[in-house]
C-alpha positions in Angstrom: 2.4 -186.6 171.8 2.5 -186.2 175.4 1.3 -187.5 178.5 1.3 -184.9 180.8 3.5 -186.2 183.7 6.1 -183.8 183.9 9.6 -185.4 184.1 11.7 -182.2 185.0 11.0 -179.2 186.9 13.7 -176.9 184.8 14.8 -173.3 184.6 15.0 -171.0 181.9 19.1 -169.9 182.0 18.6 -167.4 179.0 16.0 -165.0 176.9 17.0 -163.5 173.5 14.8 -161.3 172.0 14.5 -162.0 167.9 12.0 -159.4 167.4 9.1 -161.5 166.0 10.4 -164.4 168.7 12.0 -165.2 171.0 15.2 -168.0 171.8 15.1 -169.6 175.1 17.6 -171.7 177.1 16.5 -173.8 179.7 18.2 -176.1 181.9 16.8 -179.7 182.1 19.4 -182.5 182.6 16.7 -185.2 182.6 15.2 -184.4 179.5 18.2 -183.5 177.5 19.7 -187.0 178.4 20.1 -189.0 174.8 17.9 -185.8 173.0 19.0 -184.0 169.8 19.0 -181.8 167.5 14.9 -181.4 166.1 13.3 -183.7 168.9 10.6 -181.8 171.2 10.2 -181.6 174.4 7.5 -179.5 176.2 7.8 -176.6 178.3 4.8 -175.6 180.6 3.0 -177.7 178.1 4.2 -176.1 175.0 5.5 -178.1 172.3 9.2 -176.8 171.8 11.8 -177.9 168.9 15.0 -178.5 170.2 17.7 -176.1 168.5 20.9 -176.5 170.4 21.8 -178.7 173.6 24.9 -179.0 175.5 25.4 -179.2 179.9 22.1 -180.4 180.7 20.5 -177.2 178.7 18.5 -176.7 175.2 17.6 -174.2 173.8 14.5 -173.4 171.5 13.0 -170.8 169.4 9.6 -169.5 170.5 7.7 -168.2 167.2 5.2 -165.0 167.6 2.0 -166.8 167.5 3.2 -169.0 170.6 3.9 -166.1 172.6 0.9 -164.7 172.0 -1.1 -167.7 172.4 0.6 -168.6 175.6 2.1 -167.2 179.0 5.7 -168.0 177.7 6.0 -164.7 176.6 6.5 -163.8 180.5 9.0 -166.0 181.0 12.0 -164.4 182.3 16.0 -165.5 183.3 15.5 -167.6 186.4 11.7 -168.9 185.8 11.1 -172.3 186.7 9.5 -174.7 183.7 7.3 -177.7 183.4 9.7 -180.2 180.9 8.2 -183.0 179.4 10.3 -185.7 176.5 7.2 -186.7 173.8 5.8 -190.2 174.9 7.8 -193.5 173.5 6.1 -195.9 171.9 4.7 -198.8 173.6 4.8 -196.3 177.1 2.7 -196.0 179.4 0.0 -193.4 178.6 -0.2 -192.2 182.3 -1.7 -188.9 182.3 -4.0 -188.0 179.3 -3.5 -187.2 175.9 -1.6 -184.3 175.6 -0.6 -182.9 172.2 1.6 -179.6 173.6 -0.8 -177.4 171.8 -1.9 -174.8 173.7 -6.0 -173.3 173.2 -5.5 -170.8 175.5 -4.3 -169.2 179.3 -5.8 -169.1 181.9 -5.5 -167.2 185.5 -4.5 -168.5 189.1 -7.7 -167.2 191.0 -7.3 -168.4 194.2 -5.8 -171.3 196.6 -7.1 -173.6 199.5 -4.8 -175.1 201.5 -6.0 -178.3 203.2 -3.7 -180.8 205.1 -2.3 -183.1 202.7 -3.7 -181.3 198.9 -4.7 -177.8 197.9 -8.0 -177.1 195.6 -6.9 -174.3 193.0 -9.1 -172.2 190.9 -8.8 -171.5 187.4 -10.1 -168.3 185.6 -11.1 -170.7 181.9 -12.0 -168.3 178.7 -15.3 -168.0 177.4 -14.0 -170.2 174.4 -13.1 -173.1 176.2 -15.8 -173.5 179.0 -17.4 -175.6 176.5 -14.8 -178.6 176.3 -13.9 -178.6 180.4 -16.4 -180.9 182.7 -16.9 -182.2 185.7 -13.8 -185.1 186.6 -12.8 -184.4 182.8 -9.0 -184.1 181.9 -7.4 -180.8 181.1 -3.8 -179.9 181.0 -2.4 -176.6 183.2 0.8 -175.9 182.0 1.3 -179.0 180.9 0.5 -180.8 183.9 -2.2 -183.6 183.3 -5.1 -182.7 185.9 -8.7 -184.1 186.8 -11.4 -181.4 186.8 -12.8 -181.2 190.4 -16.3 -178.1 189.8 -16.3 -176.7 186.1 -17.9 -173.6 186.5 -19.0 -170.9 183.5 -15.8 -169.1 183.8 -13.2 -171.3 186.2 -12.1 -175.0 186.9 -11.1 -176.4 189.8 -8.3 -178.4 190.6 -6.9 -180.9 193.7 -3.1 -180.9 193.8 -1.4 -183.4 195.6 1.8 -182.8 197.6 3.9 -184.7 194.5 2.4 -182.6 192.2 3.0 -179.6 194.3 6.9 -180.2 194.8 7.6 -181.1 191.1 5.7 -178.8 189.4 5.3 -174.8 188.7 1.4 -175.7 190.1 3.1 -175.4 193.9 4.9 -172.3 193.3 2.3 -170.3 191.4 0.6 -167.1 192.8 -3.2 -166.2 192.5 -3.0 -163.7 189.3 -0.2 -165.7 187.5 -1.0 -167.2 184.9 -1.1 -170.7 183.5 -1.2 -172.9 180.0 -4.5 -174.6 179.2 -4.7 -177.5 176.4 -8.2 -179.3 176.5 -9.1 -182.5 176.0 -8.4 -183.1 172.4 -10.9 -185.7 172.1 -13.9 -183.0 173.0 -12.8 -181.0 169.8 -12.7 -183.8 167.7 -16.0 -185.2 169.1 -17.7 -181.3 168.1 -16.1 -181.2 164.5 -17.3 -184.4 163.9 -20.7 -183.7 165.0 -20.7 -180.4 163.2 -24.5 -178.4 163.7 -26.1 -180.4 166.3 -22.8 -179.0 168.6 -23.3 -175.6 167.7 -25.0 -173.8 170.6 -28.0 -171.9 169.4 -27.2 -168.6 167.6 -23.5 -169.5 167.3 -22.8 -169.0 163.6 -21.0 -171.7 161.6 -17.4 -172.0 161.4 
């Protein structure tokens, strides 16, 4: 599990193609510091098992369905990365919780700058508008974020200058696009109440 307060902004040092994945190296001295071989550690808020480490780097083997699932696939040699080491026990739970599993992408639509913060908004698939409110939690590439106006096909976000500097949130473009995990509590809270969640007309799953 993971909190969402990204420790590392890293780098990806290395793509290989495996023809139904892909193998990654990234560079991330803070989060490979006491890791090994099996442990997990996100990446632009995808949970990640940690094949090989060695000089600050690790690298990791990126299955189809993830690539698919999320915009990892367009990682290239030289992008920068959200890292993240899972939560110890006893921490501090100082973001939300996050469990690195990724329900869909979303789009940078647009940026206002403001003096000390910028309001971004997020293009959010018809799929998930359901679980995203107003001053809810949601995760953008693994970044644990407040929602500022959930509207029926965006979010909105406030980024402060910390998060700006130490994240991929204060280098990202309008049209790039970005990892969205909802609140897992919101699914659970809809399984558990079954029918009554169901929107009218929406057939059983």
């Amino acid at each position: 599990m993971f909190t969402g307060i990204v420790e590392e902004l890293g780098e990806v040092t290395a793509v290989e193609e495996l023809g139904d994945a892909s193998r990654f190296r990234l560079r991330g001295p803070v989060v490979t510091e006491g890791a090994k071989h099996g442990d997990s550690i996100a990446v632009n808020g995808v949970c990640l098992t940690v094949v090989d480490l060695g000089d600050g780097e690790f690298t990791a083997d990126v299955m189809a369905e993830t690539l698919n699932r999320s915009s990892l696939g367009a990682l290239e040699t030289g992008s920068r990365v959200n890292l993240e080491r899972p939560m110890a026990v006893g921490g501090r739970l100082g973001g939300h919780i996050v469990q690195g599993h990724v329900d869909g992408t979303g789009r940078i639509i647009e940026r206002k700058i403001s003096e000390n913060w910028e309001v971004v908004k997020v293009s959010l698939p018809a799929d998930l508008t359901r679980y995203v409110v107003e001053k809810g939690s949601i995760t953008v590439d693994g970044v644990s974020l407040t929602v500022v106006d959930a509207g029926p096909d965006y979010f909105t976000i406030s980024l402060i200058p910390t998060t700006l500097a130490l994240t991929t949130l204060g280098i990202k473009k309008p049209g790039d696009p970005v990892n969205l995990e909802v609140d897992v509590i919101a699914k659970y809270v809809e399984r558990l109440l079954g029918d009554t969640a169901r929107a009218p007309g929406e057939p059983t799953k």
